[in-house]
C-alpha positions, -999 to 999 in steps of 0.1 A, spaced: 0 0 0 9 37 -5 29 54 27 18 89 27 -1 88 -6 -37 76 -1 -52 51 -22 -59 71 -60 -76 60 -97 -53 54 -118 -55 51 -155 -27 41 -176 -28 37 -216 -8 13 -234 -8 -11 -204 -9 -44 -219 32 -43 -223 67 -32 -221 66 3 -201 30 9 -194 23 -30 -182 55 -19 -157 38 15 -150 2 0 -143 19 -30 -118 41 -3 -94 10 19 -91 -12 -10 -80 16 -19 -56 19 11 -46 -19 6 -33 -38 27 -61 -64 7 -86 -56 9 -120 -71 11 -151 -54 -7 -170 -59 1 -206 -50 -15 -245 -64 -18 -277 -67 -57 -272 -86 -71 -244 -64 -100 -244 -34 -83 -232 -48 -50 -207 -69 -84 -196 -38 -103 -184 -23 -77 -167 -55 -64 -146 -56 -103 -139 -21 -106 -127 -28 -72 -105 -57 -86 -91 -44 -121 -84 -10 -103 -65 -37 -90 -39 -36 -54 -59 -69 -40 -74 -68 -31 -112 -95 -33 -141 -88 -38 -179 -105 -19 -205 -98 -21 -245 -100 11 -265 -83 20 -292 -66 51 -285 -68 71 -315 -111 71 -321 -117 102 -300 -155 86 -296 -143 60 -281 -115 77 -258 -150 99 -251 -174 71 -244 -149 56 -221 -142 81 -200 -178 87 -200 -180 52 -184 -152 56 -162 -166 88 -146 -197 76 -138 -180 48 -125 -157 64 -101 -160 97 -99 -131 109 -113 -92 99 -123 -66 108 -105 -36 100 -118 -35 99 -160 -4 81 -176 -8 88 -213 20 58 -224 1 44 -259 24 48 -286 35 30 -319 62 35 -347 55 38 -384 91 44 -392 106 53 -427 123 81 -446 98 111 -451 103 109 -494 90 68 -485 67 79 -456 27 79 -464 3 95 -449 -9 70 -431 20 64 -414 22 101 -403 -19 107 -396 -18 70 -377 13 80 -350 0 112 -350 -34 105 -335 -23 74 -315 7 93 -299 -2 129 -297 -40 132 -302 -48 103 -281 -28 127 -249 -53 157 -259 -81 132 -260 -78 111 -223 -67 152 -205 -99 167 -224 -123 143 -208 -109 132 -173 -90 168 -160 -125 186 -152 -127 166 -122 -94 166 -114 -96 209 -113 -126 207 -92 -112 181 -68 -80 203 -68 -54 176 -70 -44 152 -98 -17 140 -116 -7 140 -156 22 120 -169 31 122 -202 55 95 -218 75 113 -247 107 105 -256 144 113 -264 131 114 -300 113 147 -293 144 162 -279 167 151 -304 152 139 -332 160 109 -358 162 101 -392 133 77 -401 110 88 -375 99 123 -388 64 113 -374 74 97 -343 96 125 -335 72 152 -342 45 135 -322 67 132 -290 79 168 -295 43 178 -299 38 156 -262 63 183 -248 50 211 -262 18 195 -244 28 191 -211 42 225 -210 12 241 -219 -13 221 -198 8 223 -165 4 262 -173 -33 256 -174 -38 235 -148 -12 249 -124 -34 270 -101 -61 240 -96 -29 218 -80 -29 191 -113 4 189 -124 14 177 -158 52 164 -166 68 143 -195 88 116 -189 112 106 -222 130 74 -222 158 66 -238 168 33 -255 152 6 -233 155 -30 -233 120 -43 -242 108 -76 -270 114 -52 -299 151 -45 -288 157 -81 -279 152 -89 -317 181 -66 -327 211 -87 -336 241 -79 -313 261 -58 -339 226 -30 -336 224 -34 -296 264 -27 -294 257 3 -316 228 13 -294 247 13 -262 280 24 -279 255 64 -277 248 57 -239 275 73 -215 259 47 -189 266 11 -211 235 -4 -210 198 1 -223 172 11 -193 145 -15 -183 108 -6 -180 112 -5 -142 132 22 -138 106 43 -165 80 33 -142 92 42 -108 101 77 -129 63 81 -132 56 68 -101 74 91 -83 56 122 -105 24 106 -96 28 108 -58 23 137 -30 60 142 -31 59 154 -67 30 181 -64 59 209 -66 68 195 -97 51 205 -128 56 213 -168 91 192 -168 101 169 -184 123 140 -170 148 123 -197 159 90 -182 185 75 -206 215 69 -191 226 101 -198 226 102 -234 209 133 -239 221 166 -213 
C-alpha cells in the first residue's frame, strides 16, 4: 500500500506491455487501482488479472486510443464509475518508421493520433474533475526522439515533440487548480522489440549511452511513479529524460 499517498484512480494507456504493463503494476503496488488500458482485451486483460491475483486492485478496458469517440465514451464510463481519475499516464504509442520521401500519410496521420492526439483526448475528458477536486496528476510518456530527433522517424519525433510542447502548456493551465502535468522521455530501453536486434545494432545502441547499457521498464516506471505521488505536487511542466545520460 501507498505510505503517505492515499489510495488514488489510476489510469494508464498502453498497459498491456513493455513500459506501461510496468507502470500499471508499481502503481497497483503502490496501493492505487488501475485502469489498465489497451487496444486488445487480451493483453490490458492479463495484466488487470495478474494485479488482481497479486492482492492489488486493477481493471482492464480495450480502447483504441486514437477514435476520440471512443477515448469519449470511455471516459464517459469511467466517470460515472468512479467519480473521477486521478492519476493519468498517457504511455500508448506506436512507430510507423521510414524516410519522409518513402513515408505515407498514413504512417504520419496513424502515430499522430495514436501518440499525440490520443494525450489531448484522455486530458480533455478526465482533468475537469481533477480541477474541481483540486489535486491530480498527468504524466506524459514522450521521448528522447522529441528532444533530439532521428532520421526515419519524422512522425514519431514530431508527435513526442508535440507531447512536450503539451505538457508545457497544460501544467500552465492547470497549475493554479494543484494538477500537475510532466513528461517523462526514455531513452533506448531494453524491451521484446530491442531483444530482436542482432548484437552488432544493440552494441551500436549502447555504444550512444554514456551509462553502457539500455534502461528497463522499471526504472521508467518508478520515474512516473514518483511524478504521480504527493511528493511530486511541486513538480510541474518538466520533463524528465531517463536515458543513461545520453541526452544533457
Amino acid at each position: 500500500m501507498t505510505d503517505t499517498n492515499e489510495k488514488r484512480i489510476a489510469l494508464v494507456t498502453g498497459a498491456g506491455r513493455g513500459i506501461g504493463k510496468s507502470v500499471a503494476e508499481l502503481l497497483a503496488k503502490k496501493g492505487h487501482h488501475v485502469i489498465c488500458v489497451s487496444q486488445s482485451p487480451a493483453s490490458c486483460g492479463a495484466v488487470a488479472d495478474a494485479i488482481n491475483a497479486s492482492g492489488a486492485s486493477a481493471q482492464a478496458l480495450a480502447v483504441d486510443v486514437s477514435d476520440k469517440a471512443a477515448v469519449q465514451a470511455a471516459c464517459e464510463q469511467l466517470l460515472a464509475e468512479h467519480g473521477n481519475i486521478d492519476i493519468l499516464v498517457n504511455n500508448a504509442g506506436i512507430t510507423r518508421d521510414g524516410l519522409l520521401f518513402r513515408m505515407s500519410d498514413a504512417d504520419w496521420d496513424d502515430v499522430m493520433a495514436t501518440n499525440l492526439s490520443s494525450c489531448f483526448s484522455w486530458v480533455k475528458h478526465l482533468a475537469r474533475p481533477m480541477t474541481r477536486k483540486r489535486w491530480g496528476r498527468i504524466i506524459n510518456m514522450a521521448s528522447v526522439i522529441g528532444l533530439t530527433g532521428n532520421a526515419g522517424q519524422a512522425n514519431y519525433a514530431a508527435a513526442k515533440a508535440g507531447m512536450i510542447g503539451l505538457t508545457k502548456s497544460l501544467a500552465k493551465e492547470f497549475a493554479a487548480r494543484n494538477v500537475t502535468v510532466n513528461a517523462v522521455a526514455p531513452g533506448f530501453i531494453a524491451t521484446d522489440m530491442t531483444a530482436e536486434l542482432n548484437e552488432q545494432q544493440q552494441a551500436g545502441i549502447i555504444g550512444m549511452i554514456p551509462m553502457k547499457r539500455m534502461g528497463t521498464a522499471a526504472d521508467i516506471a518508478h520515474t512516473t511513479a514518483f511524478l504521480a505521488s504527493d511528493e511530486a505536487g511541486y513538480i510541474t511542466g518538466q520533463v524528465f529524460t531517463v536515458d543513461g545520460g545520453m541526452v544533457m
